[in-house]
Structure formats: C-alpha cells, structure tokens
C-alpha positions in Angstrom: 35.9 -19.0 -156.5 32.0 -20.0 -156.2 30.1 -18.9 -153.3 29.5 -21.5 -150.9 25.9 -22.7 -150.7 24.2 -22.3 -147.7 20.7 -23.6 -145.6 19.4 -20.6 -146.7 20.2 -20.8 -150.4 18.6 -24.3 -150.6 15.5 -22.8 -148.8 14.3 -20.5 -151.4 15.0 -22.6 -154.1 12.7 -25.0 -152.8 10.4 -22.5 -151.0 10.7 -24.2 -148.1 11.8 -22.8 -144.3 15.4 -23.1 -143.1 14.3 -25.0 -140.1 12.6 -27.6 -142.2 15.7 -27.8 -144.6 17.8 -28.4 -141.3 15.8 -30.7 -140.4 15.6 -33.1 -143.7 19.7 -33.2 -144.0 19.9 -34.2 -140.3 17.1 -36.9 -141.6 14.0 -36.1 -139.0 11.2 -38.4 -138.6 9.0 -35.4 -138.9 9.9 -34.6 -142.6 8.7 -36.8 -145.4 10.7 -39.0 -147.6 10.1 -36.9 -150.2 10.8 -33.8 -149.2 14.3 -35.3 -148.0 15.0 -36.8 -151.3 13.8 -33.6 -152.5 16.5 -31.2 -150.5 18.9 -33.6 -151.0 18.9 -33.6 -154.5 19.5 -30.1 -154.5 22.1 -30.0 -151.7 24.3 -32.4 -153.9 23.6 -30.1 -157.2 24.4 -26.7 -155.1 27.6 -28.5 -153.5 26.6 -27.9 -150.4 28.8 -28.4 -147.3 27.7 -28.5 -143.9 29.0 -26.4 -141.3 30.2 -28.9 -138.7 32.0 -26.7 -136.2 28.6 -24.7 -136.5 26.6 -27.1 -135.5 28.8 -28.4 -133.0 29.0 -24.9 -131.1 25.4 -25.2 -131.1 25.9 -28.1 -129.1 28.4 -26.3 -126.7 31.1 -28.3 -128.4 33.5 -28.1 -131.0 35.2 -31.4 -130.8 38.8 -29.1 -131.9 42.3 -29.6 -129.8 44.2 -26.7 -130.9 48.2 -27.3 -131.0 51.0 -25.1 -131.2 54.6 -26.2 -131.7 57.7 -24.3 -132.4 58.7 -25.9 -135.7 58.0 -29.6 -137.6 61.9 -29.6 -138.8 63.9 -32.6 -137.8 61.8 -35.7 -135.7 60.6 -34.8 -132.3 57.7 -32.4 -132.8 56.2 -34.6 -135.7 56.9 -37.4 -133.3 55.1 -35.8 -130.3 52.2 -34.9 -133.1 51.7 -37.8 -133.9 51.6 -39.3 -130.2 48.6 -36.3 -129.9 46.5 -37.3 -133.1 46.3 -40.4 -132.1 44.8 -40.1 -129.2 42.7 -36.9 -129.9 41.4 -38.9 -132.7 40.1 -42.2 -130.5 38.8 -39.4 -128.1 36.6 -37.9 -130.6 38.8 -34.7 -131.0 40.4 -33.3 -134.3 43.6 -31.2 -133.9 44.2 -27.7 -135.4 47.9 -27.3 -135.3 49.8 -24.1 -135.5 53.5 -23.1 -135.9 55.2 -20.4 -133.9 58.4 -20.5 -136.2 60.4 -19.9 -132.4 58.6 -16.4 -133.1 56.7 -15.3 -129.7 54.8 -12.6 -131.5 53.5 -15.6 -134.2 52.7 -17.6 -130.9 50.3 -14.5 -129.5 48.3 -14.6 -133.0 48.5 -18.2 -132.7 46.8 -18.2 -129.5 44.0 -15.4 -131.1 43.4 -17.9 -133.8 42.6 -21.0 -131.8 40.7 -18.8 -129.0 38.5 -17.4 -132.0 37.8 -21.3 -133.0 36.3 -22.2 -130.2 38.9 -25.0 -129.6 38.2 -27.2 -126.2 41.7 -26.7 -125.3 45.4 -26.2 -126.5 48.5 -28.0 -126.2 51.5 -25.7 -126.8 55.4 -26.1 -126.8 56.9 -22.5 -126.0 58.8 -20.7 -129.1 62.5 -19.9 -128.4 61.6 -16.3 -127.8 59.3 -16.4 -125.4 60.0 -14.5 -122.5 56.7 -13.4 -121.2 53.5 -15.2 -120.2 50.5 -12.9 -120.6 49.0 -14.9 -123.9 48.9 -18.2 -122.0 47.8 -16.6 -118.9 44.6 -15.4 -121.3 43.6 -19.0 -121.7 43.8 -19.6 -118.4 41.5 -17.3 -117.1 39.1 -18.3 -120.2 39.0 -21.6 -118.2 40.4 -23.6 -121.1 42.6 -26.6 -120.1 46.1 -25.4 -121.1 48.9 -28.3 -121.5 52.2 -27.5 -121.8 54.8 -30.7 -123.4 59.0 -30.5 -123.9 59.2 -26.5 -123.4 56.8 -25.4 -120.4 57.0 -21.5 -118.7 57.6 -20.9 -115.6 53.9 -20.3 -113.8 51.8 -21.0 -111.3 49.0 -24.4 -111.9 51.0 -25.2 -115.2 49.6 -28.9 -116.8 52.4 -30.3 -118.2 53.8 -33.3 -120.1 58.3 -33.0 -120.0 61.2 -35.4 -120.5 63.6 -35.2 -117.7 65.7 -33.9 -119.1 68.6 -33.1 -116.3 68.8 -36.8 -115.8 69.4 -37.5 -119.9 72.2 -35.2 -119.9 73.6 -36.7 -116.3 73.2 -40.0 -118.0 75.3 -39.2 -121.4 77.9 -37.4 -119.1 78.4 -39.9 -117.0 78.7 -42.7 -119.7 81.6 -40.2 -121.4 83.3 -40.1 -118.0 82.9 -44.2 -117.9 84.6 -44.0 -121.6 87.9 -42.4 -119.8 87.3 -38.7 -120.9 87.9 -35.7 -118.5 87.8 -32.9 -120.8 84.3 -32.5 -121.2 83.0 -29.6 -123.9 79.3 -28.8 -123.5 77.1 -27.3 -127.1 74.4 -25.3 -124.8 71.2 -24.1 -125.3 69.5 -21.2 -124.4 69.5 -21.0 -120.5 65.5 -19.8 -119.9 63.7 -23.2 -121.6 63.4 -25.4 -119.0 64.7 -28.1 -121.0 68.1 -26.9 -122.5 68.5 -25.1 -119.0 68.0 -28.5 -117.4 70.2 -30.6 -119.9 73.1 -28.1 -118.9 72.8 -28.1 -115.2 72.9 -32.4 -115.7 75.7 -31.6 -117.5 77.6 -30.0 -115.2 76.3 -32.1 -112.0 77.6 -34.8 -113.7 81.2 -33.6 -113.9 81.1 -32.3 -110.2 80.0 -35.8 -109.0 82.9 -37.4 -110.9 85.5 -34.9 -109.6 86.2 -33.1 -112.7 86.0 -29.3 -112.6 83.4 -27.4 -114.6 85.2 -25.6 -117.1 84.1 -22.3 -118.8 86.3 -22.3 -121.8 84.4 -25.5 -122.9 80.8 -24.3 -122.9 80.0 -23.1 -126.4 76.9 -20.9 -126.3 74.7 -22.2 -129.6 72.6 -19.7 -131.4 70.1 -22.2 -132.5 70.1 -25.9 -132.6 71.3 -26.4 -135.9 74.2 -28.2 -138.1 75.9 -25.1 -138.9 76.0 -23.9 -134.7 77.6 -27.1 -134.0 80.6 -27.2 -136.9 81.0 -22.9 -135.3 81.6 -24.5 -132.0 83.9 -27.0 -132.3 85.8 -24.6 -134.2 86.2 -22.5 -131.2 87.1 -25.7 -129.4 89.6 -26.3 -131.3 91.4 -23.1 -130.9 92.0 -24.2 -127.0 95.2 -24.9 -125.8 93.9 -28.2 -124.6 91.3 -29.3 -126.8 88.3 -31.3 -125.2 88.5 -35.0 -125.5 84.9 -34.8 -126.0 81.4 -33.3 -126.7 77.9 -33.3 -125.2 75.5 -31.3 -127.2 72.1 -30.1 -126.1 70.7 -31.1 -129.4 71.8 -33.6 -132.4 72.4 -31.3 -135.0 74.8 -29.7 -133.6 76.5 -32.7 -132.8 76.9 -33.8 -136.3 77.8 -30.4 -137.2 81.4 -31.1 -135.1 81.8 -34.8 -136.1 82.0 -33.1 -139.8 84.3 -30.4 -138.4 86.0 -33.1 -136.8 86.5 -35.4 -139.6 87.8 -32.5 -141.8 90.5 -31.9 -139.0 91.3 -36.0 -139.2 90.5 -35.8 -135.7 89.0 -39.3 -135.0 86.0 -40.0 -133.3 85.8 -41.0 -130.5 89.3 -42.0 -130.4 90.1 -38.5 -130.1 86.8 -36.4 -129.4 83.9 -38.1 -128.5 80.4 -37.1 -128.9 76.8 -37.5 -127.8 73.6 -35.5 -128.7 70.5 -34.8 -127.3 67.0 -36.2 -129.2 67.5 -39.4 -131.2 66.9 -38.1 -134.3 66.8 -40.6 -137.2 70.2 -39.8 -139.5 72.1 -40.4 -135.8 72.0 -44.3 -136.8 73.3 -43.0 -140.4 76.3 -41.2 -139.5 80.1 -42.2 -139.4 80.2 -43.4 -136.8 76.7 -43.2 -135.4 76.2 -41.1 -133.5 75.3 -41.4 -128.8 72.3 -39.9 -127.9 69.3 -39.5 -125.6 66.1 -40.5 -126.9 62.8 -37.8 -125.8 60.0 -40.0 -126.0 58.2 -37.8 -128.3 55.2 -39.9 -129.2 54.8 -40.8 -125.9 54.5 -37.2 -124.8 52.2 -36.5 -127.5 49.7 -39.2 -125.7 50.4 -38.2 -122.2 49.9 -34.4 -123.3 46.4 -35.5 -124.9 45.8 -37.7 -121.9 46.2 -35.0 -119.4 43.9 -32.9 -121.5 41.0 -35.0 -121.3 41.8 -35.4 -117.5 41.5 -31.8 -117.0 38.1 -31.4 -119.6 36.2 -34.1 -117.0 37.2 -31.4 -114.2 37.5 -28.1 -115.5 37.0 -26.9 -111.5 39.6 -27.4 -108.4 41.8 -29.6 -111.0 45.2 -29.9 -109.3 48.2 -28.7 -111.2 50.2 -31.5 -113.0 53.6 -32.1 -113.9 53.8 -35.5 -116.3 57.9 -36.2 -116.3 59.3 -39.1 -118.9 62.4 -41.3 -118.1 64.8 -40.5 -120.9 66.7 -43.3 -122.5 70.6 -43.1 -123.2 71.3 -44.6 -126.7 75.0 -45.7 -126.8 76.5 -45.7 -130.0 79.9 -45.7 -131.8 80.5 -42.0 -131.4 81.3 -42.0 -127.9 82.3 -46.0 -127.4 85.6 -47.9 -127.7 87.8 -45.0 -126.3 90.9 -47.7 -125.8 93.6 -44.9 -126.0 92.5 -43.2 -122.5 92.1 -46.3 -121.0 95.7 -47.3 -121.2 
C-alpha cells in the first residue's frame, strides 16, 4: 500500500515551507495564484488527502458523534440509526458507529476507540452483558455529553432517549385479555435491561389489574431474542398440563419462533394460542397470520437521542439530567384477533 502524501512531502518537492503549503490548499489571499496552481498541481499528482479531523481538532472541534449499538440484526437499531444520521448530519456532525456484539468487554474498547477520536459525544445502547458502569462513568467525568437510547443503566444524571416500554406490554396484555384469553404465557427477557425488565413487569400488571393470577409455570426465560429461543419455549409450554391460550413475547423473533412450533403442532393461531411480539419488525406483516405487535419508534429515538445531544453540547455545565420517554404504539394483527371460540 503507498504511503500517504503529506504537507510536508509536498513542501520539499516544491521547496517551499509547510505553513505556506497550508496556506495555498486552504486558498489564502496572501499566496499567489501561481504558487496555488503550483501546489495544487502537485497535491493532485501525489494523491494527497487532507486530514480533516486534524484540522478540525485544531479548531477545538471534530464535528464526530460516536455511536455504539449492540447489534444492526433485525430493524430497530438500523431504524434508530438512521433517525441519528439524519439529524447529526443537518447539525453538521458525522457519526462513527461501533458494535458491541452484546459483548461488554467489546463495549469498553469501544468506548477507548471513540474517546481516542476525539468524538464531541457518544450515543450508546447497553450490550446484553453489561453489568457494570465504570466505562460510561469515564465519559462522564471527561465532560462529554453521554446519551443513552432503548437500553439505559442504572446511574445517577443519565441523558436518555427510551420507549415506554411497561405501558407497550400493559397494552398487548390487555388487548389479549379483551380477545377472551386467561392463560397468559410470557417469552421474557433478561430481568437487568431496563426495557425487557419493564416489558415484563407490564406484563404481569396487566394480568393482576384484570384479575388473573400471575403464573410461574408460564414465564419462559429466553436466552437471547432469537427465532430459535422462541420455537424452545413454546415447547416447554406445551408440555403443561394446561397449555396457555396464548403468548406475549418480549421480542418478535421469538414470537414467530412459536407460531412455527405452533403450526407444526396444528395448533391454530389464534384460535387456539394467540400471540403478540414486541418491536414491529418488518416480516410481522409477512407471516401466517401476521403477526400483533408493539411498534418502538426507532427512528424517532434516533432524532430525539441526537436532539438531546446537541441540547447538552450548548450547556455542557449545570445541564439537568434527562429522561426522553416515547408512547409505544400496539399494532393489532391477525395473530391475536378473532378469538370467537373463547367468546362463546
């Protein structure tokens, strides 16, 4: 690979000083026409390419937003991204994104990596696996405005941008109850992320304020949010005595993971079981039947996030902690609708 060409490089080829070369490329009334044409010309023939974030540190500016999310799979983080490039990108800012991979010890070295860029602040979604706080605690005492969207830890003066998500899952409970089912199985998530904690105490509030008893036999535990979590829990649901007459998931791959359990069983849905999810992802309009869930808002949380940012860059000092919560939306579909059985 050829070296890059530097200032310096085009400097003693022309025998000219670096400060006089820097001065020509940023087109200075003080340096001649030709001598411009002259650098250039040369510039162009060495393939030289400026150093922007150089030049903007010398500013005291680096015009970067860094990002960190805990995967791009299935549509809500590259919904939420691009909710944050489009507003970073009207404000001026360009976005460095990094990926955790739900690894906390990838999130740490993300953190290094955007610290050591010099971004003007980072907007982060927690990994699974994070547990303890000390990396983000770093960039707050660096005085770098810190915004938190979806997953958020528990600390003091957090910024962050979160669906409500207790009040989607009360919502999709509730509208099974309305469809005449009692039985209520629950695909939960892991119990210290503030959102898949949240979705499970709606979940359970919901049955309580209906008069149906929270039952621990119908709580499934997931691994991990995927397809193959959710066919391995309704599985175990099945092996009950009294099967569940129907499913809330904290997620929507899991979800379709039991309708495909489900249909191998020729148990019909939702005349039998019915189901609702958790984040509107796209294929839930492409399954049979398509499939209830609760929409997150993503690109709207990706321009509140940015928003908030830009709020807190204006007054880096004595900036009051805030908490940005989105009203979810329940989308009803044929996977949890038309229960006529129960209702006779």
């Amino acid at each position: 690979m050829a070296k890059k060409a530097s200032i310096t490089d085009i400097a003693k080829q022309l025998g000219l000083s670096v400060s006089t070369i820097s001065r020509a490329l940023n087109g200075h009334d003080d340096i001649s026409e030709a001598t411009k044409a002259r650098v250039w010309e040369l510039a162009k023939e060495l393939n030289y390419q400026p150093n922007h974030l150089a030049a903007a540190l010398r500013k005291g500016r680096s015009n970067m937003l860094g990002l960190i999310v805990p995967h791009i799979n299935g549509y809500f983080f590259p919904s939420v991204m691009d909710g944050i490039e489009a507003v970073a990108s009207k404000a001026g800012f360009n976005v460095m994104m990094c990926q955790s991979n739900e690894d906390v010890r990838r999130e740490k070295k993300n953190i290094e990596a955007l610290l050591n860029a010099q971004v003007e602040g980072i907007l982060v979604s927690m990994s699974r696996t994070t547990h303890e706080f000390e990396h983000f605690e770093k960039v707050q005492q660096q005085g770098i405005p810190l915004v938190f969207f979806d997953r958020m830890p528990e600390l003091a003066h957090v910024n962050a941008v979160i669906l409500d998500d207790y009040q989607g899952a009360y919502q999709a409970v509730k509208h099974l109850v309305e469809q005449g089912c009692t039985r209520i199985a629950h695909f939960a998530g892991p119990q210290h992320m503030n959102t898949t904690r949240n979705r499970h105490l709606g979940y359970l509030d919901a049955l309580r304020a209906h008069g149906l008893p929270a039952n621990e036999e119908l709580v499934f535990w997931l691994p991990n949010s995927s397809h193959a979590s959710g066919e391995a829990g309704m599985k175990e649901l099945l092996k009950l005595s009294e099967r569940p007459d129907a499913i809330f998931s904290s997620y929507d791959f899991p979800a379709a993971g039991a309708m495909r359990v489900l249909n191998e069983h020729n148990i019909r849905v939702p005349e039998d079981i019915a189901v609702a999810g958790f984040s509107n992802e796209p294929f839930t309009t492409l399954t049979q039947p398509s499939l209830t869930s609760v929409d997150q808002r993503g690109e709207q949380m990706g321009e509140s996030a940015v928003q908030l940012f830009l709020q807190m860059r204006k007054r880096t000092e004595n900036f009051p902690a805030q908490r940005i919560v989105l009203k979810p939306k329940l989308l009803i579909r044929d996977s949890s609708l038309q229960l006529e059985v129960k209702k006779k």
